[in-house]
C-alpha positions in Angstrom: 59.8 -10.5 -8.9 60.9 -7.7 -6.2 63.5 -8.2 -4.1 63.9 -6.1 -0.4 66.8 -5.9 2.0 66.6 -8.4 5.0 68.5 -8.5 8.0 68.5 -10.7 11.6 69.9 -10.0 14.9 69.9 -13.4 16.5 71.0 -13.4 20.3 70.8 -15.3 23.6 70.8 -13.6 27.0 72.5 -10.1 25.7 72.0 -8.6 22.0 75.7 -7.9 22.8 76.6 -11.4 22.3 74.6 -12.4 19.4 75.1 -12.2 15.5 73.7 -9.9 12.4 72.7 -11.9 9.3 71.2 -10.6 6.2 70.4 -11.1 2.4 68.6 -9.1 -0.5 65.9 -11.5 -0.8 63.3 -12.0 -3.7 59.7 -11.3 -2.5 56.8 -14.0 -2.2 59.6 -17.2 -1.9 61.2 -19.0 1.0 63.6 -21.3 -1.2 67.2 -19.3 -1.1 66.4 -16.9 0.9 69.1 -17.6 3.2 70.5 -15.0 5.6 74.0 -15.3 6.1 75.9 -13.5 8.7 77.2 -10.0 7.9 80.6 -11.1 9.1 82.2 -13.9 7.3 79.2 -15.4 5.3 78.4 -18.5 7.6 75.2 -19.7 7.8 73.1 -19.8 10.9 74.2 -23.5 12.1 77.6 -22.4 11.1 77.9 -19.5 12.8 76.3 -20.1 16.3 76.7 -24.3 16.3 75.6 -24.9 19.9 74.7 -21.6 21.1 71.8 -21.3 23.0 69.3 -18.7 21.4 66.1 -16.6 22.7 65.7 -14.3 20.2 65.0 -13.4 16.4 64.6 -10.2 15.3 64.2 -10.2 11.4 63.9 -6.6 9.7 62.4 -6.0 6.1 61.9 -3.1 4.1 58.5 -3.3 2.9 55.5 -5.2 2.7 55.4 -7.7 5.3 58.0 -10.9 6.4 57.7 -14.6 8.2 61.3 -16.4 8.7 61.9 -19.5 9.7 65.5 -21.6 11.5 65.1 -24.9 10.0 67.2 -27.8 8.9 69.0 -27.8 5.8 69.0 -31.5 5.5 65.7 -32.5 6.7 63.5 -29.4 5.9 62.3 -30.0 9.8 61.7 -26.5 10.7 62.2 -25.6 14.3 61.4 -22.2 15.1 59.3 -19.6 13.0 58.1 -15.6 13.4 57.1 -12.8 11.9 59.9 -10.0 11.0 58.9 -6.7 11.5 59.7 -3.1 9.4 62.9 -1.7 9.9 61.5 1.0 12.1 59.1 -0.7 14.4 61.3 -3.1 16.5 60.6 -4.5 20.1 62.6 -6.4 21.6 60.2 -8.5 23.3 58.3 -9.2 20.9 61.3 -11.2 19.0 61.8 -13.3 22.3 61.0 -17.2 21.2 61.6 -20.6 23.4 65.2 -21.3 24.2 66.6 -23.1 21.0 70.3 -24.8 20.7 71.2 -24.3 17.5 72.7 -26.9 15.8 75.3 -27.3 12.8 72.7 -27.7 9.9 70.3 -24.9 11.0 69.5 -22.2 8.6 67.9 -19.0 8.9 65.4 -18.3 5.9 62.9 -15.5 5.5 59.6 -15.0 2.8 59.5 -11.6 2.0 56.4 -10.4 0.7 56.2 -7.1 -1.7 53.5 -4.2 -0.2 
């Protein structure tokens, strides 16, 4: 299996205020593909416990990219997208329905090889 560089800007209100996450992760899988945040390591529900979000913008190299925030406990996922190539980003189009995050949230992404 491949793997690709992935990488998130997650952000309410200003991309100012919100946080990077990344990972290296292996093509055509969901399970660990966590992104972690690019300062300090924490995990989504970690990093932004009770933050309200509106966007996602995921980034992949090659191929193509869904992500997902979910719960680590439950598997319950609660918000999902499409990433989009390093090159081509809009910021509109990673605006999603306000979503608290909460302390067992995970960011996870399926990478898929081109």
């Amino acid at each position: 299996m491949t793997t690709q560089a992935v990488s998130a800007s997650v952000w309410g209100g200003s991309p100012t205020r919100g946080r990077t996450f990344s990972d290296t992760s292996t093509d055509g899988i969901f399970d660990g593909n966590n992104l972690t945040s690019t300062v300090g390591g924490g995990e989504l529900g970690q990093v932004l416990k009770g933050k309200t979000i509106n966007y996602v913008c995921v980034q992949y190299a090659a191929g193509n990219c869904a992500w997902k925030i979910m719960d680590r406990t439950t598997q319950a996922v609660k918000r999902y997208g499409m990433g989009v190539k390093s090159t081509q980003v809009i910021q509109q189009e990673c605006k999603i329905p306000p979503y608290v995050v909460n302390e067992s949230d995970i960011l996870v992404v399926f990478p898929t090889a081109v």
